[in-house]
Backbone as JSON, one array per atom type, in Angstrom:
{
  "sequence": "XXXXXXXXXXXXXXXXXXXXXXXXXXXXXXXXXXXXXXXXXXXXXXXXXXXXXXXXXXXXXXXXXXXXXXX",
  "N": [[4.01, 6.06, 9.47], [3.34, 3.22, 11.83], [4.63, -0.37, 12.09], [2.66, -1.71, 12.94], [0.29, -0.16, 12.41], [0.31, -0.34, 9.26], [0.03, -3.16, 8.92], [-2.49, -3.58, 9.87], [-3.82, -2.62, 8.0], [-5.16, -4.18, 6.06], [-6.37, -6.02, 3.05], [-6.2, -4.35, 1.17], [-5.15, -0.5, 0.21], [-5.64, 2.76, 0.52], [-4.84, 5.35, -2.55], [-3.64, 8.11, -0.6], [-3.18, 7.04, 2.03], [-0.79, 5.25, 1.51], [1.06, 7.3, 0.3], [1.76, 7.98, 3.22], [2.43, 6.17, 4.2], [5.16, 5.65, 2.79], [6.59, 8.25, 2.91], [6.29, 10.39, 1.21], [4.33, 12.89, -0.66], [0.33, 12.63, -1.01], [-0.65, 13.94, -3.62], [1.92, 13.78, -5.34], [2.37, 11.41, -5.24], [-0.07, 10.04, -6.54], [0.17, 11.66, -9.1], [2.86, 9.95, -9.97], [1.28, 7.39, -9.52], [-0.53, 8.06, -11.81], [1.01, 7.54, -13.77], [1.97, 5.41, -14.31], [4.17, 4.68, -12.42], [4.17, 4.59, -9.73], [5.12, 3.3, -6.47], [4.94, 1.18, -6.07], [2.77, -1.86, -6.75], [-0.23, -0.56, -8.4], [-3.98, -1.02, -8.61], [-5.91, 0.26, -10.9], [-9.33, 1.13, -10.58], [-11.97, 2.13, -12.21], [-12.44, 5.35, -11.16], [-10.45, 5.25, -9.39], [-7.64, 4.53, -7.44], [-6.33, 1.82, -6.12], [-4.06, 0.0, -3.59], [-2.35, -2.8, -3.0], [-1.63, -4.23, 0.0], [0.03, -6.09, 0.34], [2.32, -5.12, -1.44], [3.42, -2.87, -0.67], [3.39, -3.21, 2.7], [5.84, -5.21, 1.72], [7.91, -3.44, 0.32], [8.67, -2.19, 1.97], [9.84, -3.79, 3.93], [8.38, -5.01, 6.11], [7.6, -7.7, 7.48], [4.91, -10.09, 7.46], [2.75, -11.65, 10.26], [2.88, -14.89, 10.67], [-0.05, -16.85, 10.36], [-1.79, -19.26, 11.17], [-3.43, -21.79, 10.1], [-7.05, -22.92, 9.91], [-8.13, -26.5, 11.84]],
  "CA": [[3.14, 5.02, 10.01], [4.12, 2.21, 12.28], [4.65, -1.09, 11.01], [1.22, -2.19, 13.48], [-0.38, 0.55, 11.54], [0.35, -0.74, 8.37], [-0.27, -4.56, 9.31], [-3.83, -3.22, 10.6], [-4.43, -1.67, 6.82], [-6.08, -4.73, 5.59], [-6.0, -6.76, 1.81], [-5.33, -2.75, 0.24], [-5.17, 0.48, 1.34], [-5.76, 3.92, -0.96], [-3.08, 6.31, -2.6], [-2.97, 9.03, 0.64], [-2.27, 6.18, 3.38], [0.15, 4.42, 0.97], [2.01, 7.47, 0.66], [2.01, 8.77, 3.84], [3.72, 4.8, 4.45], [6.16, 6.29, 2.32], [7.13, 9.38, 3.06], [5.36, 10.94, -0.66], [2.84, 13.42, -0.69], [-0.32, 12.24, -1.73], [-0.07, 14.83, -4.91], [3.23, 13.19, -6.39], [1.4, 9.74, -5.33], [-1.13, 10.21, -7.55], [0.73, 11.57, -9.8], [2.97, 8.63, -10.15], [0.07, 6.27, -10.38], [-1.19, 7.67, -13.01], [2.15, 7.44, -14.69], [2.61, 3.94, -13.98], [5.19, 4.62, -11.58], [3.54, 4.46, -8.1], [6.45, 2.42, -6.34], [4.31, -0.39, -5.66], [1.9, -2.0, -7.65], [-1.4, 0.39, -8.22], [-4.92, -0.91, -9.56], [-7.0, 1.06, -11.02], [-10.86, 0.78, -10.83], [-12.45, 3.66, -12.57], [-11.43, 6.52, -10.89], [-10.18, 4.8, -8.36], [-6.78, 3.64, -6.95], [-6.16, 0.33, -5.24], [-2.66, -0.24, -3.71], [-2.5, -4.19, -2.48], [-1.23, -3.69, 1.5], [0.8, -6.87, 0.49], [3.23, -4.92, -2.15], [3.79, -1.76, 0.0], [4.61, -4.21, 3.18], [7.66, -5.93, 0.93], [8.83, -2.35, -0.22], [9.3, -1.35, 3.32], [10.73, -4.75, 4.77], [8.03, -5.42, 7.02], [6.68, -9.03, 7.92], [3.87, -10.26, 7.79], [2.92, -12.37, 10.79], [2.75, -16.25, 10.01], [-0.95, -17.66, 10.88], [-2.03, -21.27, 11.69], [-5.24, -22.52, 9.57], [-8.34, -23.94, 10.95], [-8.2, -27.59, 11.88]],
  "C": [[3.99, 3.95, 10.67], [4.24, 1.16, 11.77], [3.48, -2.07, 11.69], [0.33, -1.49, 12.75], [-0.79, 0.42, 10.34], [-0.01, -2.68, 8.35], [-1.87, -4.78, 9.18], [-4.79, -2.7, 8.74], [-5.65, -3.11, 6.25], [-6.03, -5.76, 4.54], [-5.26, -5.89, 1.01], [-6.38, -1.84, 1.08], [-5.49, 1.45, -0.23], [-4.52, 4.77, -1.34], [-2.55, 6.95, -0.88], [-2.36, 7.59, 1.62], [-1.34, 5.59, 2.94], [1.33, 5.46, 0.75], [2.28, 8.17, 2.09], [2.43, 7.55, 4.55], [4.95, 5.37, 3.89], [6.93, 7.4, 2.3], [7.15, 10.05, 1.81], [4.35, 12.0, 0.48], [2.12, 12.41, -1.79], [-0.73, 12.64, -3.22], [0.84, 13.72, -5.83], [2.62, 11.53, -6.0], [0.73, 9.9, -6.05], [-0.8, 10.43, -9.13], [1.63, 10.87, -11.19], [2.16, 7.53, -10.64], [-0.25, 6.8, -11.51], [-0.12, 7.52, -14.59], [2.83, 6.09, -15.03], [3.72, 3.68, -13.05], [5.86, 5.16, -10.25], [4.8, 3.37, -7.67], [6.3, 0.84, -5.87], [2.85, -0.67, -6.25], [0.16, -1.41, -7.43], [-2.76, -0.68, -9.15], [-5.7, 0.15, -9.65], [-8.33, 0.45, -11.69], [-11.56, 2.05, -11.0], [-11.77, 4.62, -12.11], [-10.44, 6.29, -9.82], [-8.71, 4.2, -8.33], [-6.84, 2.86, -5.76], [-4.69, 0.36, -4.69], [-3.11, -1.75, -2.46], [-1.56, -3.91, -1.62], [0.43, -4.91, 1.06], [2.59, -6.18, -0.2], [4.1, -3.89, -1.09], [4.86, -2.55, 1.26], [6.17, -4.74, 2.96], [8.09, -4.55, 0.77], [9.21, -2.04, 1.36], [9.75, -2.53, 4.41], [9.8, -5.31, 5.95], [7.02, -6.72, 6.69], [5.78, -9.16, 8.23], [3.56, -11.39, 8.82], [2.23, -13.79, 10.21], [1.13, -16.62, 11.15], [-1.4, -18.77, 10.54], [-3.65, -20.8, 10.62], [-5.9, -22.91, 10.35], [-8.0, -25.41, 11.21], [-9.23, -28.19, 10.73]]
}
């Protein structure tokens, strides 16, 4: 993924697009999560994984751009 691609993901993203940021199959992603040791912080909501766009970002060095507030 590019690092516009990943910018574009949102607040969080799901296991597959998080590892296919990483260069993981989604398999051993999953995996991981449920082992506790997804490489960036995972919630889980029922059956569900969460991965917060913000953690993934920092693991892979990319910046987030700086925006201005409202007046």
């Amino acid at each position: 993924m590019s690092p516009d691609e990943l910018l574009a993901l949102g607040a969080s993203t799901d296991i597959p697009t998080s590892c296919r940021a990483l260069g993981i199959s989604p398999s051993s992603g999953y995996a991981q999560a449920k082992k506790g040791e997804f490489p960036v912080r995972v919630i889980r909501g029922g059956s569900r994984y969460v991965v917060p766009t913000a953690g993934l970002l920092d693991l892979l060095g990319i910046e987030r751009p700086v925006t201005s507030g409202a007046a």
